[in-house]
LUMROMI-104276 format. One record per residue (C-alpha): residue in three letters; x, y, z. Coordinates in nm, 3 decimals. Each point is the difference from the previous one (the first is absolute). Example, Ala and Ser with C-alpha at 12.3 -4.5 7.8 and 13.67 -1.06 7.14 Angstrom:
% LUMROMI-104276
rest/xx/yy/zz
ala/1.230/-0.450/0.780
ser/0.137/0.344/-0.066
% end
This chain:
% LUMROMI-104276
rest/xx/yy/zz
unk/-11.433/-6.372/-9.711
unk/0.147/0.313/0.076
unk/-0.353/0.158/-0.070
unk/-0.237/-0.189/0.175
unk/0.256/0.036/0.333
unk/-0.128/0.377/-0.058
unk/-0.324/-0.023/-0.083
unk/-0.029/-0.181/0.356
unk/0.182/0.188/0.178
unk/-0.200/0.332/-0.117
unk/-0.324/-0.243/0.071
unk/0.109/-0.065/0.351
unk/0.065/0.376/0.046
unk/-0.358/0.093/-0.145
unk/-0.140/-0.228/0.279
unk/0.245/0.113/0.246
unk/-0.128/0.372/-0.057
unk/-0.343/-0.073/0.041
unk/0.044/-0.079/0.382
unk/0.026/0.307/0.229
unk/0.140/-0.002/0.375
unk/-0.083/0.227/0.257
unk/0.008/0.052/0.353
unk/-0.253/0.046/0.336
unk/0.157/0.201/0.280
unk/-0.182/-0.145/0.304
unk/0.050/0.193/0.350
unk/-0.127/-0.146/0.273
unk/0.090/0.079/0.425
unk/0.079/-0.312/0.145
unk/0.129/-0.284/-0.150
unk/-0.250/-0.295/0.085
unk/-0.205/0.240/-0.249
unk/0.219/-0.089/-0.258
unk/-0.064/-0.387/-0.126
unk/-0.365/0.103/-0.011
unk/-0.012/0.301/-0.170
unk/0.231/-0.163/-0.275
unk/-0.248/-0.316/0.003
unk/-0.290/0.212/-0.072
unk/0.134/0.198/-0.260
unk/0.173/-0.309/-0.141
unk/-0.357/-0.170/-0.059
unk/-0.136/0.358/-0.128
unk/0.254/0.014/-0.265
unk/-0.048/-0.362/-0.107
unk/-0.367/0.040/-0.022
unk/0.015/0.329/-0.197
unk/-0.146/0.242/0.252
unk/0.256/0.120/0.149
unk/-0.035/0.424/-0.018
unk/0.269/0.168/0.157
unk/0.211/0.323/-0.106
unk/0.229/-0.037/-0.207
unk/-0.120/-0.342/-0.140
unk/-0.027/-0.003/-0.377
unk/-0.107/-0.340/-0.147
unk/-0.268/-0.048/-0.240
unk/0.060/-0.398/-0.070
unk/0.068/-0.265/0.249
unk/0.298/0.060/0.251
unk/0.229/-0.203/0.190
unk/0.158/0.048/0.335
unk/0.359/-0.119/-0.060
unk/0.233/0.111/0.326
unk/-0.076/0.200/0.396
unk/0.237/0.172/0.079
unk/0.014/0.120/0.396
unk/0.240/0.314/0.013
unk/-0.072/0.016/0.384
unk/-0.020/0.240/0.290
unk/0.027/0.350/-0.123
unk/-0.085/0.328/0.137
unk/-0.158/0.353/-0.078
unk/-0.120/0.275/0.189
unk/-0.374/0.159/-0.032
unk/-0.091/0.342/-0.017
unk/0.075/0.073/0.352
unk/0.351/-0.142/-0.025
unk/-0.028/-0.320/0.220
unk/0.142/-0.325/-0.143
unk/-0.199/-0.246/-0.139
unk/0.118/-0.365/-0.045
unk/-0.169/-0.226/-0.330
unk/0.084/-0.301/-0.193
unk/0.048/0.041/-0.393
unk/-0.096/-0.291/-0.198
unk/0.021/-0.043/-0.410
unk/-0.224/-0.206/-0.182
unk/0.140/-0.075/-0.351
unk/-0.205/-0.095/-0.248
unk/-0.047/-0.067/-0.407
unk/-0.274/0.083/-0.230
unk/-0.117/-0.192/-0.307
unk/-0.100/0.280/-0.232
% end
């Protein structure tokens, strides 16, 4: 009994390790921006065409949380403050 308990439970981890998570930092200015944006790429990633930095998925992926991190700021080269929105779009890939 004891055996097949591990034999499944290594199985289960096999399967486990075949999925790989990973993240897309969206940045966008205003915040009506942001449901779109995330809808778009949302459909992209389902469909397989999504093609963005960072993005590293050779089977089929799956968008599985949004995360909104909210107003931030930074400054550009000439030093002035810039407000954005920071979104994270979580996903899994079937490998």
């Amino acid at each position: 009994m004891k055996l097949i308990i591990t034999i499944l439970v290594l199985w289960s981890s096999m399967a486990i390790a075949e999925m790989k998570t990973g993240v897309i930092f969206l940045r966008t200015d205003t915040e009506e921006q942001i449901e779109p944006e995330v809808r778009e790429i949302m459909r992209l990633v389902k469909k397989g065409r999504y093609r963005g930095p960072h993005f590293s998925c050779n089977g089929q992926a799956r968008v599985y949380a949004v995360e909104v991190a909210g107003l931030r700021f930074r400054t550009d080269r000439d030093g002035n403050v810039e407000p954005f929105y920071l979104t994270f779009i979580k996903y899994r890939c079937n490998e």
